[in-house]
N, C-alpha and C positions, 0 to 999 in steps of 0.2 A: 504494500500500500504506500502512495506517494501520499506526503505532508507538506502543508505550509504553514508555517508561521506567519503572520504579517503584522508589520508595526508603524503605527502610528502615534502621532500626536494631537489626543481630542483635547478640545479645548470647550467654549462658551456657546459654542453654535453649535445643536445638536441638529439641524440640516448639512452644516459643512461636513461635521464629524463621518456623518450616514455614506453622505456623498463621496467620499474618502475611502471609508471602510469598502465600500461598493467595488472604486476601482482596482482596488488591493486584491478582494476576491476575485475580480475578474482575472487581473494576474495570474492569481495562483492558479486557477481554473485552465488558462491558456499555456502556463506552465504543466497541464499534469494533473494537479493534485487532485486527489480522493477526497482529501478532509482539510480543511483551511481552519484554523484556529486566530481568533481575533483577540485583543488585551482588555483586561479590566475596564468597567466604565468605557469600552467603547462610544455609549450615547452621545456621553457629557463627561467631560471634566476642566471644573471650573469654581467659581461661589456657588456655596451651599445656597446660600439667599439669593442664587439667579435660575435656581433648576428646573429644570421645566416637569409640570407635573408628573411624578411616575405614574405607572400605569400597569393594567394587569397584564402576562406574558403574550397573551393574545393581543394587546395594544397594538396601537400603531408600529413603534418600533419592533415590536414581534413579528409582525406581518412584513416589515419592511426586509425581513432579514430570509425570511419563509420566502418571500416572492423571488429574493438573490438566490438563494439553493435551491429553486426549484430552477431560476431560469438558466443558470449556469450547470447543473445538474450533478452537484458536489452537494458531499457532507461541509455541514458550517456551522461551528461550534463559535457563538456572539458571546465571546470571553467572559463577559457580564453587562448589566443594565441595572438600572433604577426602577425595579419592580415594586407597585403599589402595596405599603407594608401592614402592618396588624392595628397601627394606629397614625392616627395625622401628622404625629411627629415623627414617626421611624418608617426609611424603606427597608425593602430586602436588596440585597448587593446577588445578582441572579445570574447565572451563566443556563444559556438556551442552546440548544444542541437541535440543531434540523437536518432529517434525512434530504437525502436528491428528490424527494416529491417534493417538498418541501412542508412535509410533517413535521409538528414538534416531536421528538423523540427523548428527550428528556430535558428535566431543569435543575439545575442546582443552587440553595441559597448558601451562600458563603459563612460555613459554621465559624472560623476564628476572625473578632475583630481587632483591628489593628488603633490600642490603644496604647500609645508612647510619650512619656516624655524625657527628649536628651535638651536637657537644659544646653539652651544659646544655639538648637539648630531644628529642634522639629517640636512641635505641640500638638497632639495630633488624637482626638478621641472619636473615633469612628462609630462608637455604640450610642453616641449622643443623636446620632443621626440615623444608625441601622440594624434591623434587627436580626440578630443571629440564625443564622439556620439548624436543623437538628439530626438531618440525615443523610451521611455519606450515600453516593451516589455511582453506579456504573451501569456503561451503556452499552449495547452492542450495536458496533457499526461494522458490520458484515462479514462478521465471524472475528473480529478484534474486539477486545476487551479493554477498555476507556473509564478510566475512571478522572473525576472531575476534584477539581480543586478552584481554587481564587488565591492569590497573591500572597498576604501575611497564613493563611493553612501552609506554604509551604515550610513553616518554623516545627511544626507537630510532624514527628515522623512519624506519629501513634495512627493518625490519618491513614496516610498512606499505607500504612503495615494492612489497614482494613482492608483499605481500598484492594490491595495485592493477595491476602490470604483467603477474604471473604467473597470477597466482591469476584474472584479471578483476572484482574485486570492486568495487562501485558503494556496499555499505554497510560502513563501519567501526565494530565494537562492542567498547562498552569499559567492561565491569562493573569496579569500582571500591572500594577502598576508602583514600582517596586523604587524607592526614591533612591535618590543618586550615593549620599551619603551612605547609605549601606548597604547597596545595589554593587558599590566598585569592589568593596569585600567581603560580601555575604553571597551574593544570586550567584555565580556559577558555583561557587562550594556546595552550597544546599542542592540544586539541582541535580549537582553530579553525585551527592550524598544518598538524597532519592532514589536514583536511579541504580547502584550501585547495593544500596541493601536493598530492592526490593526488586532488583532483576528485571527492570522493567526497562521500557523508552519511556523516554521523558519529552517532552514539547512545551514549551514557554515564548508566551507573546507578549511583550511587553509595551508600554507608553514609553514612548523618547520626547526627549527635551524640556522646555520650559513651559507649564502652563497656569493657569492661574488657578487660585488666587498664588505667586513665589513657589509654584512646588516644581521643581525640577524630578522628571524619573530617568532610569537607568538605559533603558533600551536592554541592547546585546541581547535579543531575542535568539534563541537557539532549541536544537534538538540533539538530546544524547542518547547514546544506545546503552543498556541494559550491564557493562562494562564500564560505565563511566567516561567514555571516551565520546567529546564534542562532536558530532556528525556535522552540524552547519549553523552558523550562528549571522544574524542579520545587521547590516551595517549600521552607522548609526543615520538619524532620519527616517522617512517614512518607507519601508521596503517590506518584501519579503522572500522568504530563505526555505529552499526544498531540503529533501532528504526522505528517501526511501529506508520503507520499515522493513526488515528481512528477519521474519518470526525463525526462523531457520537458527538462524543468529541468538535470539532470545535462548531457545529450546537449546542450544549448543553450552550455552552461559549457566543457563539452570542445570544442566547435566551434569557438567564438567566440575564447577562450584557449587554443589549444592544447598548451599545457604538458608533456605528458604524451609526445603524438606527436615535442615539438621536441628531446628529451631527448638528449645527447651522450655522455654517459658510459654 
């Protein structure tokens, strides 16, 4: 199965963002790809107090992404959105997964939020604004096994260990929107960390550059195999970056290391 990552920089306009996202997928699609994976908060990212209402997954923006994979005729995983949440004050942070009809085929709400503070460079309380999800998630996309994440889950390797033992998943995705300051020395460590205990590919679509309100993310959108070793990582700026899935390769890694099978706890 051929992958694409693609990366963007959403900002305040969620028409620009759409329209952006759109011709990224098209890319990917006329490159090849099976499955396109898009970054966190594709919609919007921007002031909280300028966001455009969220809305249920079927919303507009739902449909907007369902009409893309249906007409390009690719799986497309819309890394996450601003889905209408439990109450007036909280969304849910949602990652939507549509087959090549353009069925929804699965959604995940983003179980860990991202609440930090590094005195003199981030402030940053995410649950003021969204509410938690409760149920790891995997999906089958045509006989691969996918299991879903969102950005700060990739710090819980408990996650994943589900997503891998329970779930049977063979790919980990991880749309992102992962800030600069601990994107240049944390996001390839973790990913390859992932990927590495739990035997699996890994895919990561990240935000680049600067948006507002001052938040800069990391980019280096990339894909790794099952070994830990970078298959292809995306420039910085808006692009995207292929690499074929060779389960062959997986099954080779879990045989040869059995890691997974040897497990004691």
């Amino acid at each position: 199965m051929r992958i694409a990552v693609c990366q963007l920089n959403s900002r305040h306009d969620r028409k620009e963002n759409l329209t952006i996202a759109e011709s990224l997928l098209e890319r990917a699609a006329a490159g090849g790809a099976d499955l396109a994976l898009l970054p966190e908060y594709v919609d919007y990212l921007g002031p909280v107090a300028n966001s455009p209402d969220p809305e249920p997954v079927d919303g507009e923006v739902g449909e907007f992404f369902a009409a893309v994979a249906r007409r390009l005729g690719m799986w497309v995983i819309a890394g996450s959105v601003h889905e209408r949440g439990p109450d007036p004050v909280r969304t849910y942070n949602t990652s939507l997964v549509f087959d090549r009809s353009g069925t929804l085929a699965a959604t995940y709400r983003k179980i860990h939020l991202y609440d930090v503070e590094i005195p003199g460079r981030v402030s940053y309380l995410e649950s003021a604004t969204v509410a938690p999800g409760a149920q790891p998630v995997v999906v089958d996309v045509e006989g691969l096994r996918v299991g879903l994440s969102i950005c700060y889950d990739l710090r819980f390797p408990e996650l994943y260990r589900k997503l891998a033992t329970e779930g049977g998943a063979q790919l980990l995705v991880v749309p992102a929107a992962f800030m600069l300051h601990t994107g240049r020395d944390h996001w390839e460590v973790l990913l390859r960390a992932r990927a590495i205990e739990n035997q699996c590919f890994v895919a990561a679509a990240g935000q680049t550059g600067d948006h507002e309100p001052g938040r800069t993310c990391f980019g280096r959108s990339m894909v790794v195999d099952p070994w830990g070793l970078v298959l292809t990582q995306a420039p910085d700026g808006a692009s995207v970056a292929f690499a074929d899935l060779d389960l062959k390769r997986l099954h080779t890694v879990r045989s040869e290391l059995p890691s997974l099978a040897n497990r004691r706890l």
